[in-house]
C-alpha positions as CSV (number, residue, x, y, z in Angstrom):
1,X,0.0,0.0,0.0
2,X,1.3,3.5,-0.8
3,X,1.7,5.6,1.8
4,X,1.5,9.6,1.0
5,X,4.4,11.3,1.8
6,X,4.8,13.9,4.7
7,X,4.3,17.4,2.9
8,X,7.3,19.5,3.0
9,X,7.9,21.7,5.4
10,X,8.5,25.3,4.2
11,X,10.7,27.4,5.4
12,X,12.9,31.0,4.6
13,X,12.1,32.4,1.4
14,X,9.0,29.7,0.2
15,X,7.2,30.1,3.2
16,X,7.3,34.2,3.3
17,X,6.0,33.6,-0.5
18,X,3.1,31.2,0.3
19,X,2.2,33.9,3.6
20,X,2.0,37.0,1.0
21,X,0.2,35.0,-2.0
22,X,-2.2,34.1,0.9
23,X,-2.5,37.6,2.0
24,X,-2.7,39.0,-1.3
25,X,-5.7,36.4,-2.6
26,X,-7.2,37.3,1.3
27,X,-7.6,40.8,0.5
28,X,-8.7,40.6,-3.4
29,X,-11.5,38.0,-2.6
30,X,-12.2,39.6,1.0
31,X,-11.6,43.2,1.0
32,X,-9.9,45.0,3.8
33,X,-12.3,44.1,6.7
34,X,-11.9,40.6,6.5
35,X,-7.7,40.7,5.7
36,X,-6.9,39.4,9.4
37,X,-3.8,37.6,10.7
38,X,-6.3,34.6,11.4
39,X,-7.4,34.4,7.7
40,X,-4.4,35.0,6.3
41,X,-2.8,32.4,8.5
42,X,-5.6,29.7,7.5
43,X,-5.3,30.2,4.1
44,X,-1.3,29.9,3.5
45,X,-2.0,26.7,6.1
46,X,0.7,28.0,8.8
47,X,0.1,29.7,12.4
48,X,-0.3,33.0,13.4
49,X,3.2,33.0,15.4
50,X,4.7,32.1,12.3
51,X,3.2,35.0,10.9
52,X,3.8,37.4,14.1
53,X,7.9,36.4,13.6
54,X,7.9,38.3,10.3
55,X,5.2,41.1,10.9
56,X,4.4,42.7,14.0
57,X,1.1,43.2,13.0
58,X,-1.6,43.2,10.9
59,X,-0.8,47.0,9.0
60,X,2.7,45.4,8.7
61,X,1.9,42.1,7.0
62,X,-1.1,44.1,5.0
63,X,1.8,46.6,3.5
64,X,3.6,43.5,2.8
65,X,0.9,41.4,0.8
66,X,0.3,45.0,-1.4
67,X,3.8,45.5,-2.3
68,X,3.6,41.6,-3.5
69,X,0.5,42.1,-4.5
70,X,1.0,44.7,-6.8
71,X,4.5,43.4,-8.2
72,X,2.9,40.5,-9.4
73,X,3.9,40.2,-13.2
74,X,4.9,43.9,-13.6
75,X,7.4,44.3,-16.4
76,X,10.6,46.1,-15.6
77,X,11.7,46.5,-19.1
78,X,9.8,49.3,-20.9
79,X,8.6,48.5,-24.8
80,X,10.9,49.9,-27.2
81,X,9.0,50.3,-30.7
82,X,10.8,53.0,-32.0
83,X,8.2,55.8,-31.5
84,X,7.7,57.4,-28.2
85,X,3.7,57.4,-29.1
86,X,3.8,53.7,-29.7
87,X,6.0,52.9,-26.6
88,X,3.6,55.4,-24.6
89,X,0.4,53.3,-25.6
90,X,2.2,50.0,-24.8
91,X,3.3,50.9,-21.2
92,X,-0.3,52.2,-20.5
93,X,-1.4,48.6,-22.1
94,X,0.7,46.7,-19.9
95,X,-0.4,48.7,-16.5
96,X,-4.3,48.0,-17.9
97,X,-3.9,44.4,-18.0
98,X,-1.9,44.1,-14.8
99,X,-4.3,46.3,-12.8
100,X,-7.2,46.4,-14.7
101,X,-7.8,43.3,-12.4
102,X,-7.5,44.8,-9.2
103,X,-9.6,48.5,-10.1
104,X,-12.0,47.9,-8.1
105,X,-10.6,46.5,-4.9
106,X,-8.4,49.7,-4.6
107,X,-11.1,51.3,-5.2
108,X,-12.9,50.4,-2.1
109,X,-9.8,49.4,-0.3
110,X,-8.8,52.7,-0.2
111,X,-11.4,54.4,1.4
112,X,-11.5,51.7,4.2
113,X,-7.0,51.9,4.6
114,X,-7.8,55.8,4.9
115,X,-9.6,55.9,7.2
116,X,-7.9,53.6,9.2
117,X,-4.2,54.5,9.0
118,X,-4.5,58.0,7.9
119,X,-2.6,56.7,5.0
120,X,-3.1,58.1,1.6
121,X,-2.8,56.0,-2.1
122,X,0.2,58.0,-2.9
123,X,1.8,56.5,0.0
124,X,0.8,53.3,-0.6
125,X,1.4,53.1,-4.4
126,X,5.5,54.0,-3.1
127,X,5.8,51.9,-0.2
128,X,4.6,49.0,-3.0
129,X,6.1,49.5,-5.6
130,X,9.3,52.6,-4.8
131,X,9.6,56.4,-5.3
132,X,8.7,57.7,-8.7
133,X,11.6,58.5,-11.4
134,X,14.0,56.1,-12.8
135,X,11.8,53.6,-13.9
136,X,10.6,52.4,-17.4
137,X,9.0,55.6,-18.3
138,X,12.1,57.6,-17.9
139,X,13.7,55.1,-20.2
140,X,11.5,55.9,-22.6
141,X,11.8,59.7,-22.3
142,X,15.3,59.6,-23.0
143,X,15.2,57.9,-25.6
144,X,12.4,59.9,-27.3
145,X,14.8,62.9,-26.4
146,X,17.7,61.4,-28.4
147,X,15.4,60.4,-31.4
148,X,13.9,64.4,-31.1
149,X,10.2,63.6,-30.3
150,X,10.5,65.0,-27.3
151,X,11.5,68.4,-26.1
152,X,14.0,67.8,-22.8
153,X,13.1,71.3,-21.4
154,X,9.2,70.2,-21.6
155,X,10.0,67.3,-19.3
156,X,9.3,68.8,-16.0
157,X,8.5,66.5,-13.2
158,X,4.8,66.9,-13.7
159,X,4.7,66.4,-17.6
160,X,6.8,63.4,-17.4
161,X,4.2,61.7,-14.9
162,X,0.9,63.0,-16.6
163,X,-0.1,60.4,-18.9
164,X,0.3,57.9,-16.1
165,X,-0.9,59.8,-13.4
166,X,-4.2,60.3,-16.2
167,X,-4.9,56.5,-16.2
168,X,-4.8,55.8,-12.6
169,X,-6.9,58.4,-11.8
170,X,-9.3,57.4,-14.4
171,X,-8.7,53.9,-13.5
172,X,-9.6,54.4,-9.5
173,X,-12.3,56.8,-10.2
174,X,-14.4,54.2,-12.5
175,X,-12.8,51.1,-10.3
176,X,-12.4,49.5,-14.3
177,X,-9.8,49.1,-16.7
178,X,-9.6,51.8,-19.4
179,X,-10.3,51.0,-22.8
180,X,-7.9,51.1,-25.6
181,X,-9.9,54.4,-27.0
182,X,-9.1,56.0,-23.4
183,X,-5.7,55.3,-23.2
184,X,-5.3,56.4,-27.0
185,X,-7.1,59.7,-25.8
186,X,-4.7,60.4,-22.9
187,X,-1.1,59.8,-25.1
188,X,-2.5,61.6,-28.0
189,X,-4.9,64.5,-26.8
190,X,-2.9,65.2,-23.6
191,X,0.6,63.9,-23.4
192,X,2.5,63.9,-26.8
193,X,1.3,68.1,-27.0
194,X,3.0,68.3,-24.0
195,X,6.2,66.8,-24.9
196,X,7.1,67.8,-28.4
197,X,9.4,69.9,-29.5
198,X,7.6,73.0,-31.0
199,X,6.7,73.0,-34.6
200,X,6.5,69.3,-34.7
């Protein structure tokens, strides 16, 4: 007769994994108010002193399951399609279908973590996923600059974010992915005038 075999203990790097997957999939299918330690715990099949030895708390271990969360399949290396209008629609593509998803749990989350923490989205979206500025986007500024779509004196701080601040405002304000005519509407109509040299 067979016998199963003992499953295998996890431990280090696996088990912190298997605790924030659980956390994350706690909060998408339960909201914030039923994210506890006792929930998250039951669903990543470990104990709540396993959990305690790693976060202190439940805002600790919450931060933590957003931040991997919200890193889930999010693509480091910005499109390069030889036109900064092309590359600007791609980026906003990806960020659609890697969010789209999870609209309309921020959405409410939000309001819920506010008013709780005192913490705003800004905050959050950093502690998840770092400070704005030398990411993807600024990869494909500077390569628009060399190729002379773009005017390097237009890119202040606020221009270079606007496209992308754009989306996830719409995107948090309809809790829904933007369609491919919105994001079209936001590169073309908003950003690119913003950006060009003049005359072009």
């Amino acid at each position: 007769m067979d016998l199963e075999k003992p499953a295998k203990r996890r431990r280090g790097q696996e088990l912190e994994d298997a605790i924030l997957a659980a956390g994350w999939d706690q909060l998408v299918e339960g909201g914030y108010n039923a994210f506890t330690i006792d929930a998250v715990a039951e669903r990543a099949g470990t104990s709540r002193s396993v959990i305690y030895r790693r976060w202190p708390d439940r805002d600790d271990l919450l931060e933590a399951a957003l931040t991997h969360g919200l890193n889930q399949g999010r693509e480091t290396t910005p499109p390069d399609t030889g036109s900064l209008r092309e590359d600007m629609i791609e980026a906003l593509r990806r960020s659609n279908r890697l969010r789209g998803s999870v609209a309309p749990l921020m959405s409410v989350f939000m309001g819920a973590y506010y008013a709780d923490s005192g913490r705003t989205f800004a905050e959050v979206r950093e502690r998840a996923l770092g400070p704005r500025g030398g990411g993807p986007l600024d990869v494909i500024l500077e390569r628009a600059v060399a190729r002379g779509e773009a005017d390097a004196a237009k890119l202040t701080r606020r221009v270079r974010s606007v496209a992308v601040d754009l989306f996830r405002h719409e995107m948090l304000i309809t809790a829904a992915p933007l369609t491919d005519e919105m994001i079209i509407e936001i590169v073309d109509d908003v950003f690119l005038p913003l950006v060009r040299p003049d005359g072009r």
